[in-house]
Residue frames relative to the residue before (quaternion, step in Angstrom):
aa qw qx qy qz dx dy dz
X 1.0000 0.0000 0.0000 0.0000 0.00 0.00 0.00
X 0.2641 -0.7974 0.5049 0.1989 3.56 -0.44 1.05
X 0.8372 0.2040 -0.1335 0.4895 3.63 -0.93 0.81
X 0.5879 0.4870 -0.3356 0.5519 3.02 1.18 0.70
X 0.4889 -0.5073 0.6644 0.2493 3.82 -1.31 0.38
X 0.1531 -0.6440 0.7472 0.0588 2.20 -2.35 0.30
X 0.1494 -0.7710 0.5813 0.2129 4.04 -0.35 0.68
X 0.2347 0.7331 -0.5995 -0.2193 3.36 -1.23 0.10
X 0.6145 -0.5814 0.2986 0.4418 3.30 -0.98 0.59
X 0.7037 -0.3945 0.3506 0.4756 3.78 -1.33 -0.41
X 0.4630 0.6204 -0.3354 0.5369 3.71 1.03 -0.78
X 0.8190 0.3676 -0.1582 0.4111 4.09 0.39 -0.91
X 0.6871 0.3826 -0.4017 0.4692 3.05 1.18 -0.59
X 0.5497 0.7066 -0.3475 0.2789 3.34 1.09 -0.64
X 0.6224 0.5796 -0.2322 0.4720 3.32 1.60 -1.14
X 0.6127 0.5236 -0.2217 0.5490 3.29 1.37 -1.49
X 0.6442 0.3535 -0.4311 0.5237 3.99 0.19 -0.58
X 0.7870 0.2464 -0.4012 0.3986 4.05 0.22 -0.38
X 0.2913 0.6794 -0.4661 0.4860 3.43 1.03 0.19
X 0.8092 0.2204 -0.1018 0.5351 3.48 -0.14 -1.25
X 0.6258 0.4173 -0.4806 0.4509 3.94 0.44 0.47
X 0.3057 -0.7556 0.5140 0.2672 3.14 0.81 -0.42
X 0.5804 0.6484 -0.4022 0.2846 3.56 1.03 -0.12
X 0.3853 -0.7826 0.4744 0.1184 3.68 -0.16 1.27
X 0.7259 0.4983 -0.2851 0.3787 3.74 1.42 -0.40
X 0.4198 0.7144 -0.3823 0.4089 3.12 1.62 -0.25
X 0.5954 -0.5408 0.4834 0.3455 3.30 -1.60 0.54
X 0.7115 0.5777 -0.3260 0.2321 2.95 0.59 -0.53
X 0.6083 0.6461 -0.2356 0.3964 2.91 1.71 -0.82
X 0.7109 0.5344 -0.2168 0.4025 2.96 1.29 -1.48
X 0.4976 0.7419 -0.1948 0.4050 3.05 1.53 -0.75
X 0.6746 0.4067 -0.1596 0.5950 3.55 0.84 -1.16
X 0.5064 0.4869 -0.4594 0.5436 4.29 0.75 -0.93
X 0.9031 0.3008 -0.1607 0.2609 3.45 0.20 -1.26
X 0.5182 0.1931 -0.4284 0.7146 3.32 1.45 1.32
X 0.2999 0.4323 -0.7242 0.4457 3.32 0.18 1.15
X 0.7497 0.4668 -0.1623 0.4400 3.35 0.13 -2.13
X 0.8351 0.1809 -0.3409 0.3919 3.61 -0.21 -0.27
X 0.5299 0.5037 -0.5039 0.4599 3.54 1.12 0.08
X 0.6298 0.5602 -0.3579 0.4018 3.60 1.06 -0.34
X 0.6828 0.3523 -0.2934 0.5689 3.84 1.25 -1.08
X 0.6446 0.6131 -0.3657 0.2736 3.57 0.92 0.43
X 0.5017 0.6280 -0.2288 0.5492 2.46 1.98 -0.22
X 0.5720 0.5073 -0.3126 0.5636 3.43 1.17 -0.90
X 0.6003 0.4888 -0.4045 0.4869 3.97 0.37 -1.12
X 0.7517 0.4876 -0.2099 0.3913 3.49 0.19 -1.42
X 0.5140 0.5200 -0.3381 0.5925 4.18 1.46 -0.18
X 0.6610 0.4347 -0.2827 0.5425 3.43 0.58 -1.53
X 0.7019 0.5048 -0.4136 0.2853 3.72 0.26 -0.39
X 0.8157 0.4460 -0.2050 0.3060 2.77 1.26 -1.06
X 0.3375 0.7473 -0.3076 0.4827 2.92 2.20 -0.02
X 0.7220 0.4197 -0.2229 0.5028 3.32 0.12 -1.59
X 0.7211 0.3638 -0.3853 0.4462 4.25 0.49 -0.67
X 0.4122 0.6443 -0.4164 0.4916 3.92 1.50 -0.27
X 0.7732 0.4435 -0.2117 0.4009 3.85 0.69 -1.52
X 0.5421 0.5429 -0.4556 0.4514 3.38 1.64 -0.95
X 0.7369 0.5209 -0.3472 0.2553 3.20 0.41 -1.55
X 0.5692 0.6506 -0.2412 0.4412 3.65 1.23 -1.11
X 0.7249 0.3965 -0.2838 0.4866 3.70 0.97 -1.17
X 0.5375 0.6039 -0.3783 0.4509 3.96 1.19 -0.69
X 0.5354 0.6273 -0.3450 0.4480 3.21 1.07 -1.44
X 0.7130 0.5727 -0.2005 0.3513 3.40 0.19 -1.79
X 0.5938 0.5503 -0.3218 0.4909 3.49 0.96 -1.49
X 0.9442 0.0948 -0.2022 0.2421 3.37 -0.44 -0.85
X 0.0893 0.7031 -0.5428 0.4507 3.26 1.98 1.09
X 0.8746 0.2148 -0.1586 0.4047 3.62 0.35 -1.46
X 0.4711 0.6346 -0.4465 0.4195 3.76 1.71 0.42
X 0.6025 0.4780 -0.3265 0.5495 3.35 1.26 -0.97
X 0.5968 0.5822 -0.3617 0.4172 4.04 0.60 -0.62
X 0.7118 0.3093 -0.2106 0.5944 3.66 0.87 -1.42
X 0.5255 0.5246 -0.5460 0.3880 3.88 0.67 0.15
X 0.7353 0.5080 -0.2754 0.3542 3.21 0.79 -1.41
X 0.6758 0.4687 -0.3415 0.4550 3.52 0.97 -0.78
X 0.2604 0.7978 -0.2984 0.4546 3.75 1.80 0.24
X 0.7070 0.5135 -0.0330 0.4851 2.54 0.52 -1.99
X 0.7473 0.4141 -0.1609 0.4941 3.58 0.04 -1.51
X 0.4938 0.5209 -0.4337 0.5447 4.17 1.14 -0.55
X 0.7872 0.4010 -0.3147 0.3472 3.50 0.11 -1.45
X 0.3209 0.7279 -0.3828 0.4696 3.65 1.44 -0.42
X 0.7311 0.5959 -0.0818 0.3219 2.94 0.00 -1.71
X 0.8181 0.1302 -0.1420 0.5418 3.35 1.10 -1.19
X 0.4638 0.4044 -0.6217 0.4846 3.50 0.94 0.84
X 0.5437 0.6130 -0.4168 0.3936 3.75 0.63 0.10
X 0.5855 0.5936 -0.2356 0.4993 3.43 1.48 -0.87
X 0.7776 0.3044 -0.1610 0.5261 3.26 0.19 -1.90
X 0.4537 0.3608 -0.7258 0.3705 4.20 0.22 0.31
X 0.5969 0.5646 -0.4860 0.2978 3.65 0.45 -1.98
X 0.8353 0.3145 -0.3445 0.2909 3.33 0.21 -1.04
X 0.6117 0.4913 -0.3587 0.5058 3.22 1.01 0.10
X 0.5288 0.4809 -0.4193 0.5596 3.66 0.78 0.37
X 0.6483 0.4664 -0.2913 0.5266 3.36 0.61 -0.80
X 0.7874 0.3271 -0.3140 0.4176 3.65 0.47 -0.29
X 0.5478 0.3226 -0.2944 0.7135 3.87 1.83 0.02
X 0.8571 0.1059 -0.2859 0.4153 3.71 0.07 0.40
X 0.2792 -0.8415 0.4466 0.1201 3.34 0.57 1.95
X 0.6541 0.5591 -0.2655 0.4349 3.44 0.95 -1.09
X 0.8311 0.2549 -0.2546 0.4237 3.73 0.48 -0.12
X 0.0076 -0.9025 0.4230 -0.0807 3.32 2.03 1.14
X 0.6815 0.4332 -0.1882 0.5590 3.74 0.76 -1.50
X 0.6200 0.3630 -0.5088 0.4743 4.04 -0.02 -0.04
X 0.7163 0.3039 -0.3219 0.5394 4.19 0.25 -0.99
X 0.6425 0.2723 -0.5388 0.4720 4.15 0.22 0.19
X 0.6096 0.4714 -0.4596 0.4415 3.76 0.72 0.83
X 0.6634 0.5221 -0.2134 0.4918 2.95 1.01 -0.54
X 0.4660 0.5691 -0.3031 0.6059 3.50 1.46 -1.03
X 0.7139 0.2791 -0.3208 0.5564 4.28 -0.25 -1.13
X 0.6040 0.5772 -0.4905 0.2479 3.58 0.07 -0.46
X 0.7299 0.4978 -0.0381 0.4669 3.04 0.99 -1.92
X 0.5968 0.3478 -0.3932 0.6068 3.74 1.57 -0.04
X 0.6696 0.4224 -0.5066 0.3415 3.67 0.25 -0.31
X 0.7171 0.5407 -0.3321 0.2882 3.41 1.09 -0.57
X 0.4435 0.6761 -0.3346 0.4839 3.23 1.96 -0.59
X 0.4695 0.7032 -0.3199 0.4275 3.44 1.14 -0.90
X 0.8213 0.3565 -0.0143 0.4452 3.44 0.14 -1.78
X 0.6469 0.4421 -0.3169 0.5344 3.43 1.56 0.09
X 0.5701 0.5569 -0.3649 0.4812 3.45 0.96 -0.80
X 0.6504 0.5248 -0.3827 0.3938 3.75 0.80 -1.21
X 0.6201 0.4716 -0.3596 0.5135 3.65 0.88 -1.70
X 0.7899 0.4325 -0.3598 0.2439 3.82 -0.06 -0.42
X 0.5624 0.5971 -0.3236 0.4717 2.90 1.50 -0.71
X 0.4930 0.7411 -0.1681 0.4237 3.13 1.54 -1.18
X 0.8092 0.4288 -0.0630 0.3966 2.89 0.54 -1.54
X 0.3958 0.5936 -0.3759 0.5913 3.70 2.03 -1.10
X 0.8125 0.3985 -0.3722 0.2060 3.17 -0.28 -1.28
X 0.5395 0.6082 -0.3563 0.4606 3.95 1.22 -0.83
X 0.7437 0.3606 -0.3568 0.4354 3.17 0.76 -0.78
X 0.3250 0.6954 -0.4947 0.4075 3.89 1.03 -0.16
X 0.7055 0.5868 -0.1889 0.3497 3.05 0.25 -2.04
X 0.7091 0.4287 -0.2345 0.5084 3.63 0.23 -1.66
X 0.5399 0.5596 -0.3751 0.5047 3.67 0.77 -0.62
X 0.8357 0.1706 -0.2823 0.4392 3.29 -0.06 -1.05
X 0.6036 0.4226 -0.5341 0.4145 4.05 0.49 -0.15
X 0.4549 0.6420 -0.4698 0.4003 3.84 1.09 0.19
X 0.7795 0.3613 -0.1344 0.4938 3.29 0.79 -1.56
X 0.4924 0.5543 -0.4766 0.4725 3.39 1.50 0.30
X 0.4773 0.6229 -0.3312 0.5239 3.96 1.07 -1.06
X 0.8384 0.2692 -0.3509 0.3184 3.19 -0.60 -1.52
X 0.7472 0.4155 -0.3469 0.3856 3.96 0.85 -0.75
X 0.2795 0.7432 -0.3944 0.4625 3.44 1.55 0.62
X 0.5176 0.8022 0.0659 0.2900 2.69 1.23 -2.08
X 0.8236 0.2829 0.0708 0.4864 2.55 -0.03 -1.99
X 0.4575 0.6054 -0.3595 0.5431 3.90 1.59 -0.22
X 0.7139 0.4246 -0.3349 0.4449 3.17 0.52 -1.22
X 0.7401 0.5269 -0.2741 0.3155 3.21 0.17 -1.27
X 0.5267 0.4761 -0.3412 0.6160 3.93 1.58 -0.95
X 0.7118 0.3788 -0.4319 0.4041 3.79 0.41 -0.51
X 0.6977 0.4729 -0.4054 0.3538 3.70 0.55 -0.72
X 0.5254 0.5728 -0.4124 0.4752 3.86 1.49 -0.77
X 0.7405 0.4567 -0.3805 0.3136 3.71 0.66 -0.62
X 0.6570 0.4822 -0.3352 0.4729 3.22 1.19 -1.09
X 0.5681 0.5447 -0.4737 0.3951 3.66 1.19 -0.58
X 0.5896 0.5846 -0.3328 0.4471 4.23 0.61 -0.92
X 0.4581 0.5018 -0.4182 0.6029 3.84 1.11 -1.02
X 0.8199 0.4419 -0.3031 0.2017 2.78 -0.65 -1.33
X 0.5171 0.7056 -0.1382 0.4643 3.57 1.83 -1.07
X 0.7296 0.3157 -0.1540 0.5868 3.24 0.88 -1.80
X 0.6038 0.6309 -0.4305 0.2281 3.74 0.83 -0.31
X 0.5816 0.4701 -0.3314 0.5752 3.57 1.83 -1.37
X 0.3667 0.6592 -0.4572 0.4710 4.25 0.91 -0.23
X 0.6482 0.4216 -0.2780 0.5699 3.68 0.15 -1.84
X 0.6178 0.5293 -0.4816 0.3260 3.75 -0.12 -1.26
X 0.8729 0.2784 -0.2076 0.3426 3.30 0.31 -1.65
X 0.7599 0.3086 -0.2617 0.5087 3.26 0.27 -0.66
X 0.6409 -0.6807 0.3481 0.0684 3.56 0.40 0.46
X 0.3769 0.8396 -0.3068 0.2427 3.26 1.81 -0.07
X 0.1443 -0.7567 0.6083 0.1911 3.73 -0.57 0.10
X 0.4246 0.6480 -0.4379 0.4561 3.64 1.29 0.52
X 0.7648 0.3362 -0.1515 0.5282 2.92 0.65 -1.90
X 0.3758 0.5291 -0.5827 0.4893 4.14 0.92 0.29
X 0.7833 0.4499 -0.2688 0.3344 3.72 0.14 -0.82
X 0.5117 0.6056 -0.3049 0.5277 3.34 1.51 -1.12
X 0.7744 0.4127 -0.2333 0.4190 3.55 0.44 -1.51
X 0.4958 0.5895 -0.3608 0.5258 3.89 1.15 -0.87
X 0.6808 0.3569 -0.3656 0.5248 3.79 0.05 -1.46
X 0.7295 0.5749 -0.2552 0.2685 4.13 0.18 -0.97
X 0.6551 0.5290 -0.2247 0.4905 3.04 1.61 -0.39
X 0.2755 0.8182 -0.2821 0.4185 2.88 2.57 -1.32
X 0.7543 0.5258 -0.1750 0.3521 2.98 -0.12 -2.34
X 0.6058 0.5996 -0.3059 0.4243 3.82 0.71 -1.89
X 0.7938 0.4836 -0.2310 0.2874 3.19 0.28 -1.31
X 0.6857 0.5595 -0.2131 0.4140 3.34 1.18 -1.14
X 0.6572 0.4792 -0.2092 0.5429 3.43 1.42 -0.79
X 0.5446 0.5735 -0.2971 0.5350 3.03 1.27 -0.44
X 0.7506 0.3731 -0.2769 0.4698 3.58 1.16 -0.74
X 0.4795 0.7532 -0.2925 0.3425 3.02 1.74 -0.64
X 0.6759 0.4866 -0.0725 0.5488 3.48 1.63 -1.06
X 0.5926 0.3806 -0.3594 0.6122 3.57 1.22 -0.04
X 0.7680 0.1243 -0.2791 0.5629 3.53 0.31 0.43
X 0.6239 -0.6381 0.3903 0.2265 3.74 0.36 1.60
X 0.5813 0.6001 -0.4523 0.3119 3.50 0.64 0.69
């Protein structure tokens, strides 16, 4: 653009001034590789995060897909035994039709039977999804401690740029350290 500027921040010129030395030993240089690279596995951490909180959300989802199932089949049990206790109460005001409600009575337990099992059945799926949820979110939560570290590196690194420190080069090196491990800490579910 002619007759116009250009700003860049301190973070750009810094690249641009080792850029044009060509000197690869300079802090600076090393400096910039190394927020290339961890802005680059932060990006990966920060995908995996959102992945793994996508799966939590999906497996919660799932849970009470099969809570609301094992409620309903609740529901339909308790049926079942107001269906029982009339029979039995019919059967005790209508002596004469004693043998139709003690059919009706086994019926209505055998079927309670085959409902209690699906629900129980059904409680238990939803258990499951629950816990591979709470397995996700602390997955999650790995990623998410790993991407804050590599994100602070990355913080103290334009810092190093300016002021030139070889402290804060270490501070930011050990911090990225940290990123990484948690970062591994979450690829192997721990």
């Amino acid at each position: 653009m002619e007759g116009g500027f250009e700003v860049h921040g301190p973070h750009n010129h810094a690249l641009q001034h080792a850029t044009e030395n060509g000197n690869s030993k300079s802090m600076t240089s090393q400096i910039a590789m190394y927020t290339a690279i961890i802005a680059t596995i932060g990006a990966i951490f920060g995908y995996m995060g959102g992945a793994t909180q996508a799966n939590a959300g999906l497996y919660k989802n799932n849970a009470a897909i099969k809570k609301t199932e094992a409620s309903n089949q609740w529901n339909y049990y308790q049926a079942k035994s107001s269906k029982q206790n009339l029979s039995e109460l019919a059967m005790e005001i209508v002596p004469s039709k004693k043998d139709h409600y003690e059919e009706e009575i086994k019926r209505y337990k055998s079927e309670k039977a085959e409902i209690k099992k699906n629900a129980e059945a059904l409680e238990y799926e939803s258990s499951e999804w629950d816990q591979k949820s709470d397995e996700e979110m602390h997955q999650y939560h790995r990623w998410a401690q790993a991407t804050t570290a590599l994100q602070i590196s990355i913080a103290l690194a334009a810092i190093a740029l300016i002021t030139r420190k070889t402290w804060l080069q270490k501070i930011m090196m050990v911090r990225g350290g940290v990123g990484l491990v948690l970062g591994g800490l979450a690829t192997m579910h721990i």
